[in-house]
C-alpha positions as CSV (number, residue, x, y, z in Angstrom):
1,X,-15.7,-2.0,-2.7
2,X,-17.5,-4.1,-5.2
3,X,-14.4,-5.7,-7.0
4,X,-11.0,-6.3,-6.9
5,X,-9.0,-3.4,-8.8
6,X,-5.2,-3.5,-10.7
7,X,-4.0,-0.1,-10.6
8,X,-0.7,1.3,-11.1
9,X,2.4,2.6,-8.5
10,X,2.1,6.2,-10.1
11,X,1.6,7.3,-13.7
12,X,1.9,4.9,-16.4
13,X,5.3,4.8,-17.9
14,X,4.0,4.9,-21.3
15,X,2.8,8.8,-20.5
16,X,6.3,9.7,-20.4
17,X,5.9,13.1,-19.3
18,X,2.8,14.2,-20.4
19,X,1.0,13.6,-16.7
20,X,-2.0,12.7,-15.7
21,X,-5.0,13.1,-18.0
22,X,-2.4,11.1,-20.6
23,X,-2.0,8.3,-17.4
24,X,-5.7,7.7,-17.3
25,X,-6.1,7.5,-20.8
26,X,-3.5,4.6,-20.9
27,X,-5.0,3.2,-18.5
28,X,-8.6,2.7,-20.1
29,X,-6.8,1.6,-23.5
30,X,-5.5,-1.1,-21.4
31,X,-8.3,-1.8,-19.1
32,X,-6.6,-0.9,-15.7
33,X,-8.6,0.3,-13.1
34,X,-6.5,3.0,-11.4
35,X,-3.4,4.4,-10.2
36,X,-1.6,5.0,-6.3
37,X,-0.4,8.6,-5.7
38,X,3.3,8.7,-5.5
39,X,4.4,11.2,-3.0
40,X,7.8,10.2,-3.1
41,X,9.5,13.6,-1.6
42,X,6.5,15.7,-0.4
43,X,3.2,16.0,-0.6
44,X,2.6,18.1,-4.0
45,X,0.2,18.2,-6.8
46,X,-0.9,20.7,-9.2
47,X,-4.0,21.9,-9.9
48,X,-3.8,20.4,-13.2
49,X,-2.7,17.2,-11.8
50,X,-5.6,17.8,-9.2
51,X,-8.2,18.3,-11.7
52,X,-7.3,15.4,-14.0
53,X,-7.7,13.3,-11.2
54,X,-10.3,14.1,-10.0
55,X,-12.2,14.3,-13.3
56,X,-10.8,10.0,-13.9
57,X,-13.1,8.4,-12.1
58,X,-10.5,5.7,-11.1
59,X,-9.4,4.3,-8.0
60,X,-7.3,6.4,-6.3
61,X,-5.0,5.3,-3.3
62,X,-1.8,7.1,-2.3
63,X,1.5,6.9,-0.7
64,X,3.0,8.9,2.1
65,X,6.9,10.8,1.3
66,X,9.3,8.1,1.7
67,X,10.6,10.3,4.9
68,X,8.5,9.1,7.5
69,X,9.4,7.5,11.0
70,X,6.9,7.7,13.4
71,X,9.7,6.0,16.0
72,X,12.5,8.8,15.2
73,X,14.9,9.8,18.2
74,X,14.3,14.3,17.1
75,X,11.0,14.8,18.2
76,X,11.0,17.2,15.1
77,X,11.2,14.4,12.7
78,X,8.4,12.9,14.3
79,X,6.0,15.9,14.3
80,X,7.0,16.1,10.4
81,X,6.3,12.3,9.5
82,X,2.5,12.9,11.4
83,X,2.4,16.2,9.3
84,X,3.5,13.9,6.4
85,X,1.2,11.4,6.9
86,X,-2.2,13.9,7.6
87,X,-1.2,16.0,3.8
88,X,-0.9,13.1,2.0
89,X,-4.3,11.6,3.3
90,X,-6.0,15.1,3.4
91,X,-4.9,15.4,-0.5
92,X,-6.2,12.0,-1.2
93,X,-9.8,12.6,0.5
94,X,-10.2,15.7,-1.7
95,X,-9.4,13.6,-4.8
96,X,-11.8,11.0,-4.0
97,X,-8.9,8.3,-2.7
98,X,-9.7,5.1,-1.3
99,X,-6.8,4.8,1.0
100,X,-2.9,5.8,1.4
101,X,-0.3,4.0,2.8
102,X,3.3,4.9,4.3
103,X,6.0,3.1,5.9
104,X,5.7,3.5,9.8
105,X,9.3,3.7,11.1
106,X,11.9,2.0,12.1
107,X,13.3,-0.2,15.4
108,X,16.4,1.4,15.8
109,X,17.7,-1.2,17.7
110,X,15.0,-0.4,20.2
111,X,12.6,-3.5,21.9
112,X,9.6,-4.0,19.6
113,X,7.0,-3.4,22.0
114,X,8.5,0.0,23.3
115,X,8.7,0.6,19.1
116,X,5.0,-0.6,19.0
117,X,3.6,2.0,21.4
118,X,5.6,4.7,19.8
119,X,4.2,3.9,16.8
120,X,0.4,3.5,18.3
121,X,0.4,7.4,19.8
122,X,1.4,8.7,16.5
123,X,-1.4,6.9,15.1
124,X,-3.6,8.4,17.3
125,X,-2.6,11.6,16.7
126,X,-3.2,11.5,13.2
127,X,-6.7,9.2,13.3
128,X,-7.6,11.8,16.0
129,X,-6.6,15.2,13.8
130,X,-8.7,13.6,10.6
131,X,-11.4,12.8,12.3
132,X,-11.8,17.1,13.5
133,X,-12.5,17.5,9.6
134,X,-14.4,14.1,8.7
135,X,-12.0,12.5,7.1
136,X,-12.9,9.2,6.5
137,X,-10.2,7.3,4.6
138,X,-8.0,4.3,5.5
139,X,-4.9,5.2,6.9
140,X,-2.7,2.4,6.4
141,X,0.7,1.4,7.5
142,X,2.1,-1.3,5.1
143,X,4.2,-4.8,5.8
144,X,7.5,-3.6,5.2
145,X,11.1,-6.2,3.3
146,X,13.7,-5.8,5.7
147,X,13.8,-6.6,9.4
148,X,15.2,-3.3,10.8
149,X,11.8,-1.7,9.4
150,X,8.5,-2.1,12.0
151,X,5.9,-3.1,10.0
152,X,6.0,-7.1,9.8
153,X,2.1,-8.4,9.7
154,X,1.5,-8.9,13.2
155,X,2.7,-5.5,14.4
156,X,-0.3,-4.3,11.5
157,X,-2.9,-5.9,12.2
158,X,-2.4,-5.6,16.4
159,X,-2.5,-1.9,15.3
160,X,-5.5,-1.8,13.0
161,X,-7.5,-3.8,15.7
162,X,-7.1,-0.2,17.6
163,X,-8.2,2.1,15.6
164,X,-11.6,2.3,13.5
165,X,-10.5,3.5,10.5
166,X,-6.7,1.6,10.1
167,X,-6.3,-1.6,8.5
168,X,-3.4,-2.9,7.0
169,X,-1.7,-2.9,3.6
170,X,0.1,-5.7,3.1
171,X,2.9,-5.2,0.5
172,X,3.1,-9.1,-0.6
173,X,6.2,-8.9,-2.2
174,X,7.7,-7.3,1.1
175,X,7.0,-10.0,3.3
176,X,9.0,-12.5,0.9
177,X,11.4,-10.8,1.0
178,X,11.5,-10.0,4.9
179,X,12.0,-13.5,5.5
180,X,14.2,-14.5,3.2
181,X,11.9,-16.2,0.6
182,X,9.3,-17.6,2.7
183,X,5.3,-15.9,2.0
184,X,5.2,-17.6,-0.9
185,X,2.7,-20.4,-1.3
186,X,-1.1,-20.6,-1.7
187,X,-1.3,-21.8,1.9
188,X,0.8,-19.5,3.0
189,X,-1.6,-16.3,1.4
190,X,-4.8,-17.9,2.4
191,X,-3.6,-17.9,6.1
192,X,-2.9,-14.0,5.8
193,X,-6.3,-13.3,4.5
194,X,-7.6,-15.8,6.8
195,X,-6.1,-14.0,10.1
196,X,-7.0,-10.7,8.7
197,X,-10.3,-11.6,7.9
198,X,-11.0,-13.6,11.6
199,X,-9.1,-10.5,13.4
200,X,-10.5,-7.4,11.6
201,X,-13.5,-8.8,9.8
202,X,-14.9,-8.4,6.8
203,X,-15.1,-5.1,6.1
204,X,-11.0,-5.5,6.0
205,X,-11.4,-8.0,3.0
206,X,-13.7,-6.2,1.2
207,X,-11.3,-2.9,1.3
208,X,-7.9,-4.7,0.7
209,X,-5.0,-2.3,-0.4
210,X,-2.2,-4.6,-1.4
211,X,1.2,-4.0,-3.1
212,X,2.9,-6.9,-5.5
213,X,6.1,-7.0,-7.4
214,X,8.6,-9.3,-8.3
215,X,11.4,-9.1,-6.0
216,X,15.2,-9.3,-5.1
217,X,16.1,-9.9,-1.7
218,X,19.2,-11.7,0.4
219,X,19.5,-12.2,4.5
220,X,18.8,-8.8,5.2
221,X,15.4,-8.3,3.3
222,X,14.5,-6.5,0.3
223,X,17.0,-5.5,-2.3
224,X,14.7,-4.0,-5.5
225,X,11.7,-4.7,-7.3
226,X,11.9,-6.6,-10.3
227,X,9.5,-7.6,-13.1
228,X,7.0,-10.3,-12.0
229,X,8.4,-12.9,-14.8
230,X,12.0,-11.9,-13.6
231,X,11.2,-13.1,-10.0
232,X,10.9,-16.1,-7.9
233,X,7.8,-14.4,-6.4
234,X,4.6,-16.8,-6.8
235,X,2.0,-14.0,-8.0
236,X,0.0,-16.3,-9.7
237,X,-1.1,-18.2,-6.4
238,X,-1.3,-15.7,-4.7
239,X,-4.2,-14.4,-7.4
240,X,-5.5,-17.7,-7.0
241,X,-6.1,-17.1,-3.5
242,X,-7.6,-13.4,-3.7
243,X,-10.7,-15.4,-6.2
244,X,-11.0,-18.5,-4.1
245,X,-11.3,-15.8,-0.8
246,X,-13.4,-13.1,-3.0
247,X,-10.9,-10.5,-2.2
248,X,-11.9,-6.8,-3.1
249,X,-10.0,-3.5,-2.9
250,X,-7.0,-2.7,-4.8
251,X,-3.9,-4.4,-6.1
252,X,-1.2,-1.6,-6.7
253,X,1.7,-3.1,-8.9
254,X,4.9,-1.5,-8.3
255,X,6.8,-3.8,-10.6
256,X,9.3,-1.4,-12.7
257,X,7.3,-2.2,-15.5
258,X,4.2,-1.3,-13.7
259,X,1.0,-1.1,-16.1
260,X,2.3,-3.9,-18.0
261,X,2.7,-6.0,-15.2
262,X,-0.9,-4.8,-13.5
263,X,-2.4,-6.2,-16.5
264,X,-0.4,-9.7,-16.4
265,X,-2.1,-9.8,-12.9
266,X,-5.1,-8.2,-14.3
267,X,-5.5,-11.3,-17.2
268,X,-4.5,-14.2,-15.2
269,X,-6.9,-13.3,-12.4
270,X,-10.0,-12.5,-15.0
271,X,-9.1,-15.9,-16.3
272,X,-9.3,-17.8,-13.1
């Protein structure tokens, strides 16, 4: 990519229900540069929805059904996240997506590594069954806010260093909260892009997918989202670090107020 982008977690809320072609439009009046495909329960669009998108020229990222666990007990759950996980990035390519992201699975109270190679054959599977049609997006598992989730950012990037066309996303606002409030300093964010960048190179800085949000969390992780100016959540260093390390991609902002809030990030950055 040739920028960073601030793009929204779904529609704008200012659309209400009118869909899509009303989204984009709000988001040109206010200078965003995109939105992330929420397929919350299932992977489903309609052909209107389809065309307005596709008709946006926007950046386009999506995210997986919420029901995924690439580490589940039934193999039958299993076989459904992978199916999961292939529509939603099969629906993106069509659309002219960038990248999708889902949450992997889960540890169920299993030893990390074992979890870890679970998770890597799945992978496989699915890098393996896009590549039979040429599909070339990022497939990208994202740092998850509480500790009984896989996904914290060294489990990632071990993952993405396998596989050609995974890198991570790393959900900023997750990782506070994962460890109770830490992942919050300038220092702190320039060593994640710096490990990122020295383990998975450049091409992995240039094609960031991040997620930010204020956020409530306790012992135990993640509790909600929150706005940005309602959290302890440091998202103005953090900006700081994505100019001083030339950071490009795409910033979704799943704040609840989520196009106001992309633009805060949006004008601080531009101001930097």
């Amino acid at each position: 990519m040739d920028k960073l982008n601030f793009i929204t977690a779904g529609v704008p809320l200012k659309a209400g229900n009118k869909g899509y072609e009303a989204g984009f439009k709000i988001l040109d009046d206010m200078n965003l540069d995109g939105l992330e495909l929420e397929f919350v329960r299932g992977v489903r669009i309609s052909d209107k929805s389809r065309e307005a998108v596709s008709a946006a020229n926007k950046i386009i990222t999506a995210h997986a059904p919420f029901y995924v666990n690439l580490n589940a007990r039934e193999e039958d759950k299993i076989k459904a996240s992978i199916q999961r996980i292939i529509e939603t990035a099969e629906t993106a390519y069509l659309l002219g997506g960038f990248s999708i992201t889902f949450h992997a699975g889960f540890y169920l109270g299993m030893d990390k590594e074992s979890v870890y190679n679970q998770i890597r054959k799945q992978i496989k599977i699915i890098t393996d069954e896009l590549k039979k049609v040429n599909n070339k997006i990022w497939i990208r598992p994202e740092t998850t806010g509480k500790a009984t989730q896989w996904g914290d950012l060294e489990e990632i990037i071990r993952l993405s260093e396998e596989f050609e066309t995974v890198l991570p996303c790393v959900d900023f606002s997750h990782l506070h909260a994962r460890y109770n409030g830490i992942s919050n300093t300038y220092s702190e964010f320039a060593n994640i892009f710096e490990t990122i960048g020295n383990r998975l190179g450049q091409v992995a800085l240039d094609n960031f997918h991040a997620h930010i949000a204020g956020i409530e969390y306790g012992a135990k992780g993640e509790k909600k989202h929150l706005n940005l100016e309602e959290s302890d959540f440091n998202y103005k260093e953090l900006l700081k670090a994505f100019k001083d390390f030339n950071i490009k991609g795409a910033i979704v902002c799943e704040s609840p107020n989520i196009e106001d809030d992309a633009k805060l990030m949006k004008d601080y950055y531009l101001s930097l």
